[in-house]
C-alpha positions as CSV (number, residue, x, y, z in Angstrom):
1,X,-28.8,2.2,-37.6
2,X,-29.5,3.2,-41.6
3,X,-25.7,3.1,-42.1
4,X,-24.6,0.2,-39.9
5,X,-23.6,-3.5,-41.2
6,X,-25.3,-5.6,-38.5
7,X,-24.0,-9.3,-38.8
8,X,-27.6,-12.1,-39.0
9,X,-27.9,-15.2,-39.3
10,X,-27.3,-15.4,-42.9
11,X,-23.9,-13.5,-43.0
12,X,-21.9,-16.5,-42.7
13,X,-23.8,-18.8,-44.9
14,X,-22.1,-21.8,-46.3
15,X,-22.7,-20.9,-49.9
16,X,-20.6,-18.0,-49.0
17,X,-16.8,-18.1,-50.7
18,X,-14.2,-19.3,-48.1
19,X,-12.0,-15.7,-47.8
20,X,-15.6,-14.3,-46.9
21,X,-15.8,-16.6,-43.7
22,X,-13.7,-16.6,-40.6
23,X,-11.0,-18.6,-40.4
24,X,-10.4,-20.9,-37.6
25,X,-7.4,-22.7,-37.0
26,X,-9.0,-25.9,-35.2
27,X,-7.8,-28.9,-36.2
28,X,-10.4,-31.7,-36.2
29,X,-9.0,-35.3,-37.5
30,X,-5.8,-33.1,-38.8
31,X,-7.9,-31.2,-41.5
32,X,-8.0,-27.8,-41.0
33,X,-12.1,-26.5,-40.9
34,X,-13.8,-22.9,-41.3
35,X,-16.1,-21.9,-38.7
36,X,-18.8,-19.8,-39.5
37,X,-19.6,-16.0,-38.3
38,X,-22.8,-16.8,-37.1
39,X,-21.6,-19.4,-35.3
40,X,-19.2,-17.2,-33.7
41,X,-21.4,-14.6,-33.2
42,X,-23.9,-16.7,-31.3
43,X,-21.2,-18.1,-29.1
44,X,-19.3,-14.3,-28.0
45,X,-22.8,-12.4,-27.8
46,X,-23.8,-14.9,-25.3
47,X,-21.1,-13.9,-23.1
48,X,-21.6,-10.2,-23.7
49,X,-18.4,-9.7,-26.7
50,X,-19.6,-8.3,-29.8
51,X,-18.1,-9.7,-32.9
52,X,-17.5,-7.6,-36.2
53,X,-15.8,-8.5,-39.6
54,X,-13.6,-5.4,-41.2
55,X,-13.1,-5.4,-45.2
56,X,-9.3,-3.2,-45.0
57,X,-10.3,-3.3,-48.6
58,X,-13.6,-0.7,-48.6
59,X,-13.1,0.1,-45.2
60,X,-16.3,-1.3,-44.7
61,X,-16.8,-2.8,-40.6
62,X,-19.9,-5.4,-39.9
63,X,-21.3,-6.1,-36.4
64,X,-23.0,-8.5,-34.7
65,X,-26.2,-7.6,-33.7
66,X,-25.5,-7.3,-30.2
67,X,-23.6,-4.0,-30.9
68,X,-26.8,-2.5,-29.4
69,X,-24.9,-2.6,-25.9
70,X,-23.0,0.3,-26.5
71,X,-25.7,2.2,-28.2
72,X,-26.3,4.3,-24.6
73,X,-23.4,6.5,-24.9
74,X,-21.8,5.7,-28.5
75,X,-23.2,6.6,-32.0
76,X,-22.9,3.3,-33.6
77,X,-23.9,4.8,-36.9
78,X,-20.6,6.1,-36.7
79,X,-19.4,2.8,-36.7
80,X,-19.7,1.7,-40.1
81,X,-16.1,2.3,-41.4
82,X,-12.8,2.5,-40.2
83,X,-12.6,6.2,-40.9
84,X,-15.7,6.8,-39.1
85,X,-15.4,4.4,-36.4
86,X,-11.8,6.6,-35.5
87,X,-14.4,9.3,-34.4
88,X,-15.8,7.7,-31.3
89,X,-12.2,6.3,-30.4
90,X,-11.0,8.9,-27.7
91,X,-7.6,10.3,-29.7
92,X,-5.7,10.0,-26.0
93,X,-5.5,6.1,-26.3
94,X,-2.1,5.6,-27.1
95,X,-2.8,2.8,-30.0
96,X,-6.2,2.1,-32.1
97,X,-7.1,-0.9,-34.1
98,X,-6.3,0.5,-37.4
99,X,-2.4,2.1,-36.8
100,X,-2.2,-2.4,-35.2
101,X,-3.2,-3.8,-37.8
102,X,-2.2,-1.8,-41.0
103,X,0.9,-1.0,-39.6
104,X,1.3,-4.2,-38.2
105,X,4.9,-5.5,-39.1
106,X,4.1,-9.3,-38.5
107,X,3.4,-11.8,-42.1
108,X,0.1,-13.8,-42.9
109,X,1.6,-17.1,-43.7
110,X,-1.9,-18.4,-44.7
111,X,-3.5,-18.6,-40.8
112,X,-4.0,-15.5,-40.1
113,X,-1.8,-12.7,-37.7
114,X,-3.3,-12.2,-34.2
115,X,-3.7,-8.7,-32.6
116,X,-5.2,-7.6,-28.9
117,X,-5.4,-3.9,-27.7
118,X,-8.0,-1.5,-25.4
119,X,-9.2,1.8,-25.9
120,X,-11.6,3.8,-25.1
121,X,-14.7,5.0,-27.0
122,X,-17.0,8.0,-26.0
123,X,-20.0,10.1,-27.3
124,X,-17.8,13.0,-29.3
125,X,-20.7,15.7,-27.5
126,X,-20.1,14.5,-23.9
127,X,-16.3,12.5,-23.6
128,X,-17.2,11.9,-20.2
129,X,-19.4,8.9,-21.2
130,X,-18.5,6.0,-23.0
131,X,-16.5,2.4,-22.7
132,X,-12.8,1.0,-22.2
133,X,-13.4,-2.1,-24.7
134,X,-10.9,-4.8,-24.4
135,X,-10.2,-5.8,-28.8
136,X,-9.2,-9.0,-29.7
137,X,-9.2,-10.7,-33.7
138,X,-7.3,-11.3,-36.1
139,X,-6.6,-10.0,-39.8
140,X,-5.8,-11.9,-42.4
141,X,-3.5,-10.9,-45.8
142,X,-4.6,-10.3,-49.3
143,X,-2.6,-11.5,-52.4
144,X,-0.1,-8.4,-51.8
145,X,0.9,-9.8,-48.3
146,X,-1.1,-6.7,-46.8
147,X,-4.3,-6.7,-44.2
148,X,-7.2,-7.2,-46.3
149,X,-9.8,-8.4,-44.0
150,X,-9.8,-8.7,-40.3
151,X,-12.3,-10.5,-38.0
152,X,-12.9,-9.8,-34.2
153,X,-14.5,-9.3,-31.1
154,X,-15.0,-6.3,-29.1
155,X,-15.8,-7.0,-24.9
156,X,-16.5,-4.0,-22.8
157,X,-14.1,-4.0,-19.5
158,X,-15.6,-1.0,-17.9
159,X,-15.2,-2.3,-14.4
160,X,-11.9,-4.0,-14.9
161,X,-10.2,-0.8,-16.2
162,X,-12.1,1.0,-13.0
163,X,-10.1,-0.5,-11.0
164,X,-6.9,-0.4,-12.7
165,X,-7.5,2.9,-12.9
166,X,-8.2,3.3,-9.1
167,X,-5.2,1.1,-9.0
168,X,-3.0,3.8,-10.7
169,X,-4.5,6.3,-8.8
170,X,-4.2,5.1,-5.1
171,X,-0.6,4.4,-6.3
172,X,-0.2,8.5,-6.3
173,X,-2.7,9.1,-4.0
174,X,-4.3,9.1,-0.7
175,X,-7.5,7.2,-1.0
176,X,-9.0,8.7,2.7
177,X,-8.1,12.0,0.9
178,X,-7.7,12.0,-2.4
179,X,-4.4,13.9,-1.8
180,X,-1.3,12.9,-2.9
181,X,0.6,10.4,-0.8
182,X,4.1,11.1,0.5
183,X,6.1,9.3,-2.4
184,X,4.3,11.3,-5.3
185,X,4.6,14.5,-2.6
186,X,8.3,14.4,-3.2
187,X,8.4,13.8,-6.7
188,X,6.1,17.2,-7.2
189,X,8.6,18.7,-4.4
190,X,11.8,18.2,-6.5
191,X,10.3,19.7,-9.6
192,X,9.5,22.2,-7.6
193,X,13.0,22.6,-6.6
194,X,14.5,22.3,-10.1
195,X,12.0,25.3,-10.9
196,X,13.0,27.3,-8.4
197,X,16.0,28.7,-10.0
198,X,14.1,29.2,-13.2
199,X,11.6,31.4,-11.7
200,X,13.9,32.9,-9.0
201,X,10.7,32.6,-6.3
202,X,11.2,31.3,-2.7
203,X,9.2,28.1,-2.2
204,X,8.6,26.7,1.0
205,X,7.3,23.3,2.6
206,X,5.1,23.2,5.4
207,X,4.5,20.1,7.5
208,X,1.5,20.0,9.3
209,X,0.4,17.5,11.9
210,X,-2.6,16.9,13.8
211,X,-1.6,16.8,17.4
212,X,-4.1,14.5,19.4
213,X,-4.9,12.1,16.8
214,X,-3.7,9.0,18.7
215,X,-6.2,10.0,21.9
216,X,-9.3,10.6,19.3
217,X,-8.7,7.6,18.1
218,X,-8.6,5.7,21.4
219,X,-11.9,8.1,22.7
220,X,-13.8,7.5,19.7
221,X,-13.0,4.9,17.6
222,X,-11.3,4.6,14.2
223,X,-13.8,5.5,11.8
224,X,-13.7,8.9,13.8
225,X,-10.6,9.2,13.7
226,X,-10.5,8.5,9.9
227,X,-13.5,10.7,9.1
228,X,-11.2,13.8,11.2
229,X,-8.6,13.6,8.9
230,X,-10.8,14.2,6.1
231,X,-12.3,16.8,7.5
232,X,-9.3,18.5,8.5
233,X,-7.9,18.3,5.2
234,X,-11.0,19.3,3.7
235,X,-10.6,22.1,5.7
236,X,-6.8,23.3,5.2
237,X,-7.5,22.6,1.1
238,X,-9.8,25.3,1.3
239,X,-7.6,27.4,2.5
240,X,-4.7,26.8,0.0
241,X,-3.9,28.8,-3.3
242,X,-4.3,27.1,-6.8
243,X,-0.7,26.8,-7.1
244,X,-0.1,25.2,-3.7
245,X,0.2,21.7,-3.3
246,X,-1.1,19.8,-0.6
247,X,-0.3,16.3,0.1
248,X,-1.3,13.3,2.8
249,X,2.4,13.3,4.3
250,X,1.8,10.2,6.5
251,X,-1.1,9.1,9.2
252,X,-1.6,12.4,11.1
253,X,0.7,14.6,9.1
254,X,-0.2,16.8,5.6
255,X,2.7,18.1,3.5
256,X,2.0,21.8,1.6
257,X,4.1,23.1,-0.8
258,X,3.9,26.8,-0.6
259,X,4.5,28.7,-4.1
260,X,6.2,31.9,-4.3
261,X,6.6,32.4,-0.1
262,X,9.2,33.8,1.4
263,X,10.5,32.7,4.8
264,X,9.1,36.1,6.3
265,X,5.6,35.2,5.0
266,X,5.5,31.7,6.3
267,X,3.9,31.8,9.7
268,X,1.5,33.9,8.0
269,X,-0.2,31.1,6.0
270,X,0.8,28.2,8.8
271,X,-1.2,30.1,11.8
272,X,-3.9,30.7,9.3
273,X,-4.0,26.9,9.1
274,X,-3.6,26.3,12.6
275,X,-6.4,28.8,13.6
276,X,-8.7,27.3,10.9
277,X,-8.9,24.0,12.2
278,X,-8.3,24.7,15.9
279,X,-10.5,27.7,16.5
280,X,-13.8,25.5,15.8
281,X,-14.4,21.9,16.5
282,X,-14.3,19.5,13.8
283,X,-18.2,18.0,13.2
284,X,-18.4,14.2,12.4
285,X,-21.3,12.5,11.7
286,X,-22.0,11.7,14.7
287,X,-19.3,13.9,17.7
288,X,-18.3,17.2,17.5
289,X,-14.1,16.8,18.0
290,X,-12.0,19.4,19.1
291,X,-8.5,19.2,17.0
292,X,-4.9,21.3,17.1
293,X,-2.3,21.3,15.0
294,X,1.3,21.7,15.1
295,X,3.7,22.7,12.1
296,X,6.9,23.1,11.0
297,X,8.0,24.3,7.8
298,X,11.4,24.8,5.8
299,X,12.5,27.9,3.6
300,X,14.1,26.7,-0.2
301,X,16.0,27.1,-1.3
302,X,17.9,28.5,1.8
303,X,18.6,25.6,3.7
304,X,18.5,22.7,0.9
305,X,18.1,21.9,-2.7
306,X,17.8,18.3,-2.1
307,X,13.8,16.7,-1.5
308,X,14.7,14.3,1.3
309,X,16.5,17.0,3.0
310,X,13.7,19.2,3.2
311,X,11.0,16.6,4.3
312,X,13.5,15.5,7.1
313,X,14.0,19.0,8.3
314,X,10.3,19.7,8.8
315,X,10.0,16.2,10.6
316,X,12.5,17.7,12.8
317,X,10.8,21.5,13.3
318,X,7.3,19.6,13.6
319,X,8.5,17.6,16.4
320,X,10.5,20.5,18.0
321,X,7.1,22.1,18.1
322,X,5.4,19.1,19.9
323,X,8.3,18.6,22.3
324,X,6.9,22.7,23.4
325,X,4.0,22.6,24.4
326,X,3.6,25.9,24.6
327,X,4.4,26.4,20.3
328,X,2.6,25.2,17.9
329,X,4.6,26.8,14.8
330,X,8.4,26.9,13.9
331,X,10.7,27.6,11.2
332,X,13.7,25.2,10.6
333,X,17.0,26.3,12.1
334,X,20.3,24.6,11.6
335,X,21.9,23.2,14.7
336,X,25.6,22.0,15.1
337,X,24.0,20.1,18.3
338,X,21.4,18.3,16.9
339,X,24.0,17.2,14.0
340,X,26.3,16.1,16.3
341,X,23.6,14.3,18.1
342,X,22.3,12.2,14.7
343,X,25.6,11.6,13.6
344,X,26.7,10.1,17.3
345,X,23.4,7.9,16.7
346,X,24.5,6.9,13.6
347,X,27.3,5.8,15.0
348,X,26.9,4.3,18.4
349,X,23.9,2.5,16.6
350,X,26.6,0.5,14.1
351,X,28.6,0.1,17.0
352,X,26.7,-1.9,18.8
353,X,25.5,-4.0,15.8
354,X,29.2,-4.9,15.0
355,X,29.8,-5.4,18.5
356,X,27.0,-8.2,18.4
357,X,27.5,-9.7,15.3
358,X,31.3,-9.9,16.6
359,X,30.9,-11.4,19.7
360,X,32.2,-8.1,21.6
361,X,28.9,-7.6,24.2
362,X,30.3,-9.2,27.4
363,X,29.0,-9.0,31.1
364,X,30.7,-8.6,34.6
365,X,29.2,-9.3,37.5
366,X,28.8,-7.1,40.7
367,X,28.0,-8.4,43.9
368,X,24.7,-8.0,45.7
369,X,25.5,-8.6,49.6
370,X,23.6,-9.8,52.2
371,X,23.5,-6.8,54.9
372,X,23.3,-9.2,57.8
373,X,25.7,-11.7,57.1
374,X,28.7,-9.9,54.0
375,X,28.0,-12.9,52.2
376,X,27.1,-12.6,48.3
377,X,23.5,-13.3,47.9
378,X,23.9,-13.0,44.4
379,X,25.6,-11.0,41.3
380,X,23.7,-8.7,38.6
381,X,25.2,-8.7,35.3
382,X,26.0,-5.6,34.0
383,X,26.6,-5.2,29.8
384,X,29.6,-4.2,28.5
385,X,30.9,-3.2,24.9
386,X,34.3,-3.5,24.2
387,X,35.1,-2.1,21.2
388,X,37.6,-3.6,18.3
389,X,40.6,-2.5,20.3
390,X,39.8,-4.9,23.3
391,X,38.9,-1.1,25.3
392,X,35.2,-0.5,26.9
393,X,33.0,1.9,25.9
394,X,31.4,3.8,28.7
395,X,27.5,2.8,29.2
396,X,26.8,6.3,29.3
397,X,27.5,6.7,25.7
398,X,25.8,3.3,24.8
399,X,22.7,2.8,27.0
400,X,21.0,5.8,26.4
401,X,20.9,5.3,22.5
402,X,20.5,1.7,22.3
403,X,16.9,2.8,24.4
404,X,16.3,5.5,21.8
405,X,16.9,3.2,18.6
406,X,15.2,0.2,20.0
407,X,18.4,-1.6,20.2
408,X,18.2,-2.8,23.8
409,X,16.2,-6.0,23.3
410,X,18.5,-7.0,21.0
411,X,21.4,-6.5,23.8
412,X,19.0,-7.9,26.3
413,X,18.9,-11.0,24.5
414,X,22.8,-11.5,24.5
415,X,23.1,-10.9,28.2
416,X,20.1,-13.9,28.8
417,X,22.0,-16.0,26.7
418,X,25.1,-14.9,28.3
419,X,23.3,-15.4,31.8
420,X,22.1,-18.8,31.5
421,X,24.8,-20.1,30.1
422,X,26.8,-19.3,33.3
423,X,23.6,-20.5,35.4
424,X,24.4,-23.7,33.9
425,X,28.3,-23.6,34.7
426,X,27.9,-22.4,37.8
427,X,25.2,-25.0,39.7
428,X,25.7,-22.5,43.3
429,X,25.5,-19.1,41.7
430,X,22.7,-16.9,41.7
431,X,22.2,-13.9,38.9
432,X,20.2,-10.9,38.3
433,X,19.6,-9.4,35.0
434,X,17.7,-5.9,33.5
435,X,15.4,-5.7,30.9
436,X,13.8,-2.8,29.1
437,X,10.3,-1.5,28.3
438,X,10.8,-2.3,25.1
439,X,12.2,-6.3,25.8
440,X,9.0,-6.8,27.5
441,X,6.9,-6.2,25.0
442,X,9.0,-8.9,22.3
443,X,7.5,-11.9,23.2
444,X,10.4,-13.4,21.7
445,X,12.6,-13.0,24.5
446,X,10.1,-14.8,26.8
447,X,9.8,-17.4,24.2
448,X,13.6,-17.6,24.7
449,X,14.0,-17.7,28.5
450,X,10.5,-20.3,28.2
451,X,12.6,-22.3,25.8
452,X,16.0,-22.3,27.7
453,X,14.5,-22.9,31.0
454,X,10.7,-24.3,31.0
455,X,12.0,-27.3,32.2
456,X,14.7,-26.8,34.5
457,X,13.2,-25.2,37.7
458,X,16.7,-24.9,39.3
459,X,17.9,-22.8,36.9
460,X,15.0,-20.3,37.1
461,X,14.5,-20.2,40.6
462,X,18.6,-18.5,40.7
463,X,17.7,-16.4,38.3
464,X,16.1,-12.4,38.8
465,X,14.5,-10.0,36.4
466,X,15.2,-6.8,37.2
467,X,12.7,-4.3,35.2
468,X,13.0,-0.3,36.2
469,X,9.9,1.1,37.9
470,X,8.6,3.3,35.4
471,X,8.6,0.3,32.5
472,X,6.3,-2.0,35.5
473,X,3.9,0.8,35.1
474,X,3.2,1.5,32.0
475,X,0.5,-1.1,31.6
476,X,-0.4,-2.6,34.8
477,X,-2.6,-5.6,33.3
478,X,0.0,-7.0,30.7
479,X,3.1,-5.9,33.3
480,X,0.7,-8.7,35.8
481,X,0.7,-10.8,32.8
482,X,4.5,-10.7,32.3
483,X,5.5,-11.2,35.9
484,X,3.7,-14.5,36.6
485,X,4.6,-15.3,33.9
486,X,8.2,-15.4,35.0
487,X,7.4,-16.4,38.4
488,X,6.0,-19.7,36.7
489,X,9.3,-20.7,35.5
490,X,10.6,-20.4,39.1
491,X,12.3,-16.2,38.6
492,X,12.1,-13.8,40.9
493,X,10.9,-10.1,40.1
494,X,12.9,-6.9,41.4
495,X,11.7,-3.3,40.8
496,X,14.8,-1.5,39.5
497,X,15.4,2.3,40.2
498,X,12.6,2.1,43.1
499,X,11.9,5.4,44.2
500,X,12.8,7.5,40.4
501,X,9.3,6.6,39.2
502,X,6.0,7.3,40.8
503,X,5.5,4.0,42.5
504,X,2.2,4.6,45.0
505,X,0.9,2.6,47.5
506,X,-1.6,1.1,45.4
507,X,0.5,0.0,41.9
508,X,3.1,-1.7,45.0
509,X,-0.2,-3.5,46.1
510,X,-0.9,-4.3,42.8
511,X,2.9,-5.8,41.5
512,X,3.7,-9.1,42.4
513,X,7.3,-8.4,42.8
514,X,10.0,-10.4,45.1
515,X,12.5,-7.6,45.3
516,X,12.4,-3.5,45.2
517,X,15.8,-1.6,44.6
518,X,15.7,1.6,46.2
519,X,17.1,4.3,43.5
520,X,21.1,4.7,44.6
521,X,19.8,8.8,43.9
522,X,18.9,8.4,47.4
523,X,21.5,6.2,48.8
524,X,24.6,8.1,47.4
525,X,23.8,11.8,48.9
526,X,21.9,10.0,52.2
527,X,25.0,10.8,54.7
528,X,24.1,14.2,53.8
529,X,20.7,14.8,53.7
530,X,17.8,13.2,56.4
531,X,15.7,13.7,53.9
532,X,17.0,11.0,51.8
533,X,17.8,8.9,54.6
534,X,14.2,9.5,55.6
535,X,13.2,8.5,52.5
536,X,14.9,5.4,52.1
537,X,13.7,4.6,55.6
538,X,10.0,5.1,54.3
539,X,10.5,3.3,51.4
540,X,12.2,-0.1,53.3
541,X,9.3,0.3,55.4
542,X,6.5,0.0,52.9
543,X,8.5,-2.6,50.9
544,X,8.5,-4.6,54.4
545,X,4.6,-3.8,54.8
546,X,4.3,-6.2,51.4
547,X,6.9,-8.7,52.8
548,X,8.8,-8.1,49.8
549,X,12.8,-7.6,50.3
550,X,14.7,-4.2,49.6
551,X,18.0,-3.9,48.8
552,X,20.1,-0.5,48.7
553,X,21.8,0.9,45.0
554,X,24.6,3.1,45.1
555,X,26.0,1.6,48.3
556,X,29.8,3.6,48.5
557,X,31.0,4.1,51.8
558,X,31.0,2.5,55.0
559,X,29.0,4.9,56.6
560,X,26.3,4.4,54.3
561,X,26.5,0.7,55.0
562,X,25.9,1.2,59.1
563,X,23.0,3.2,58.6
564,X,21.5,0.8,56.1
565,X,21.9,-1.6,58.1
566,X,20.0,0.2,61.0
567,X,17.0,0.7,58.5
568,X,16.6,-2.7,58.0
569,X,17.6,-2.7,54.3
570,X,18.0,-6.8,53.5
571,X,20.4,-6.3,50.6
572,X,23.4,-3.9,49.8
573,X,25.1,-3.2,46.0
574,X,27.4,-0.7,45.2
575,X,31.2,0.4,44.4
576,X,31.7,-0.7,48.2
577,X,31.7,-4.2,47.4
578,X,33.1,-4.0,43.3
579,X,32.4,-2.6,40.4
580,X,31.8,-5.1,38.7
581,X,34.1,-7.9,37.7
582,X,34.5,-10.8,35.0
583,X,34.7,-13.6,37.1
584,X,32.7,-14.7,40.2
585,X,33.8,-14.2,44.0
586,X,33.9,-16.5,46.5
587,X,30.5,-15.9,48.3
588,X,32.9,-15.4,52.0
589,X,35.1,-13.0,50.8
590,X,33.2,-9.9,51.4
591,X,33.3,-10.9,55.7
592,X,36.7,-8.9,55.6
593,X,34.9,-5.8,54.8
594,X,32.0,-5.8,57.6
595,X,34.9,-5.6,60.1
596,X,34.7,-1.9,60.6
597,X,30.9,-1.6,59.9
598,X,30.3,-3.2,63.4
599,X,28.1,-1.3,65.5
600,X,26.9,-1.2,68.9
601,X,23.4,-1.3,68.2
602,X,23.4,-4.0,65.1
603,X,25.0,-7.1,66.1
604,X,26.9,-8.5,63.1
605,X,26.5,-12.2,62.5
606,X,30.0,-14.1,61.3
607,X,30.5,-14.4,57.6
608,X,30.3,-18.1,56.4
């Protein structure tokens, strides 16, 4: 360090003129007092910060000794005056100390004008290595009202700009990866686009998924499941060109950008992917996993110009793919039906939010009738959605995307409120309402009906959930759970659509239920067909086997009622008794109607 000013002890000595010391603005008693450098220096080295004094005059920069700490990878010979010290100051920092200071546009009214900025500083044979310091001080003016002197300390913030850096990075990028994520994926997309024309190449992007993610994960574990999608990318990168761009698109999903590839070339590249990863098993650390892909990929600028366009249509192809299992590559298509589909979606979706936020979901009521007796054993509700004309709109049209969109529970929870309310109005009256899959699994519904009834047993013992059999089975444990659940509060249970799932012997064992509603598939058509009858008769009898009532969907005609009764069914419903009507009937009513269902071998008690 032949060159080098190193600050000691007796750089700051009291003999020295004041405009050689620092200046500190502490105010002790009101006077204002100069500290000295060694003090200084003493105080920041033992906390790692190296001090320095620059003369702006000679360009002359002194140290504390402690600038041995970033003698590793910087020259700090080089360090002795401004020019010099420029040369170990990477020239990508956007600001140095030199352009802050003498260009600063701040006055020194006699304190002193503060300054703080970071850069970086590496060995000018090997830029890899060196520091991000962190520069702090203060200059101070000369007679002219320019810098003449400036005092400072320098602290090395290797770690903290690490992780800003990492920071920035995993903003862009995938960190399992190292690709980049989905948002900076679009961004290179639509430059790519706005190139196209430019360069007058076809481009296409590729959407790649790996298709049995979700079962290695539950097989072997997460980390597994982590360490395949590394692997698999690792894998597909090394097939790609320079100019491709590859990207983590979401959790099992990669994104390529494919340079210069016209839609005739495109299963080319995607079943070289596909047969990359698919044709040999993926090693792990510690399993050998076997792994397919699917794909789906869009020409541009054929059918789009516009990013989100794009990256929609190959969600759509991907999935297409998926949906056939017997493809594992396609190339998007336009479809008038699956436009028509989104865009009735779209607006059966905001349909039913208005009607709910309007107040226009309603229920009627239909009749469920005891087979012995005609008299109503109770009434299901059944949702309806007027719209704003005061007209219904079919269920058909409603149900099926309200399932789809995960609208239901939402409608589920207007018909309990609906429900209840009426329980409450009408003491003698006993309801049955459906739930779906997906109202099962919000606990907030049963926090509802806990809320509304937890305390009132009489309400909950006239009241039945009706969940479809398919929905029961899809996990038996928590669907155990969720049934006595309700049978603490006093409900009863019915299986809906008995008979349209795959109910077996065992799973009926297994369910808890009070009711089963034989599928009206099998009622309607039964006058017609012994094998329905038969199957309805098989059915009643195994429900029976369980002690656990049946009652018969779809009930239309008055020969379907004599032969249900003959089966032993314990409950009838159907357009035979109403469709379904806003207010209650009287529970006698319905005795007219048996009249001509008598037969000689079922005795029918009187109504009443």
């Amino acid at each position: 360090m032949s060159d080098i000013k190193v600050v000691k002890v007796d750089f700051g000595r009291k003999d020295q003129k004041p405009d050689q010391r620092v200046k500190h603005n502490d105010v002790i008693a009101g006077e204002k007092n100069f500290l000295d450098v060694n003090e200084i220096s003493q105080i920041t080295s033992s906390i790692g910060d190296i001090c320095y004094y620059w003369d702006l005059v000679s360009g002359e920069i002194s140290y504390s000794d402690n600038i041995e700490l970033i003698a590793e990878y910087i020259d700090i010979d080089k360090m002795a005056t401004a020019k010099s010290f420029a040369a170990v100051v990477d020239v990508e920092n956007v600001t140095n100390r030199e352009q802050t200071v003498c260009h600063s546009l701040e006055k020194d009214f006699g304190d002193g004008v503060n300054y703080e900025l970071a850069y970086r500083m590496s060995h000018s044979d090997n830029i890899r290595h060196g520091y991000w310091i962190e520069d702090k001080g203060r200059w101070f003016a000369g007679k002219d009202g320019q810098p003449e002197s400036a005092c400072g300390v320098m602290r090395i913030v290797n770690k903290r700009q690490d992780v800003e850096q990492k920071q920035a990075l995993y903003g862009t990028h995938d960190i399992l990866t190292g690709f980049v994520n989905r948002i900076q994926l679009g961004e290179v997309l639509k430059r790519t686009i706005d190139g196209i024309e430019k360069h007058q190449k076809d481009v296409a992007f590729l959407l790649i998924g790996i298709d049995n993610l979700a079962m290695i994960n539950e097989a072997y574990g997460m980390d597994v499941a982590d360490e395949v999608i590394g692997l698999v990318a690792k894998r597909i990168e090394g097939l790609m060109r320079k100019t491709d761009v590859i990207g983590r698109y979401s959790g099992n999903k990669f994104g390529v950008i494919l340079h210069d590839c016209a839609e005739q070339n495109i299963h080319i590249t995607a079943e070289r992917l596909i047969d990359a990863v698919g044709q040999d098993v993926i090693k792990t650390a510690d399993e050998a996993v076997s792994v397919t892909l699917s794909a789906g990929a869009v020409s541009i600028p054929k059918h789009s110009s516009e990013a989100q366009d794009i990256m929609q249509y190959a969600e759509e192809t991907l999935q297409v793919c998926k949906d056939r299992t017997l493809e594992n590559f396609s190339i998007y298509e336009p479809s008038v039906e699956r436009d028509n589909y989104r865009r009735n979606n779209i607006e059966v979706a905001s349909e039913i939010v208005s009607a709910l936020n309007e107040r226009r979901v309603k229920i009627v009521y239909q009749p469920l009738v005891h087979a012995a007796t005609g008299q109503i054993e109770s009434y299901e509700c059944l949702i309806r959605i007027m719209d704003r004309r005061g007209e219904m709109i079919p269920n058909g049209q409603l149900i099926p995307v309200a399932e789809r969109l995960n609208l239901m529970r939402l409608l589920d929870n207007r018909v309990l409120e609906i429900a209840l309310q009426k329980l409450i109005d009408e003491p003698q009256v006993n309801l049955g309402i459906n739930i779906s899959g997906n109202t099962i699994a919000d606990s907030s519904w049963l926090d509802c009906l806990v809320a509304s009834i937890g305390n009132k047993p009489q309400i909950g013992q006239r009241l039945t959930i009706e969940i479809t059999e398919t929905t029961l089975l899809g996990d038996m444990a928590y669907t155990n759970e969720f049934v006595n659940k309700l049978h603490a509060l006093g409900c009863k249970v019915a299986i809906d659509d008995f008979g349209a799932g795959y109910t077996s012997f065992q799973n009926l064992k297994m369910l808890d239920v009070d009711i089963v509603k034989i599928d009206g598939s099998f009622i309607s058509n039964m006058r017609n067909s012994a094998d329905d009858e038969f199957f309805v008769r098989t059915m009643n009898d195994l429900a029976k086997h369980f002690n656990i009532k049946t009652v018969a969907e779809w009930v239309e005609h008055e020969e379907d009622v004599i032969t249900l009764r003959k089966i032993g069914i314990d409950y009838l419903q159907g357009f035979y008794f109403g469709s379904g009507q806003d207010a209650l009937r009287d529970v006698d009513v319905l005795g007219d109607m048996y009249a001509g269902c008598e037969d000689e071998d079922v005795a029918l008690p009187s109504a009443g």
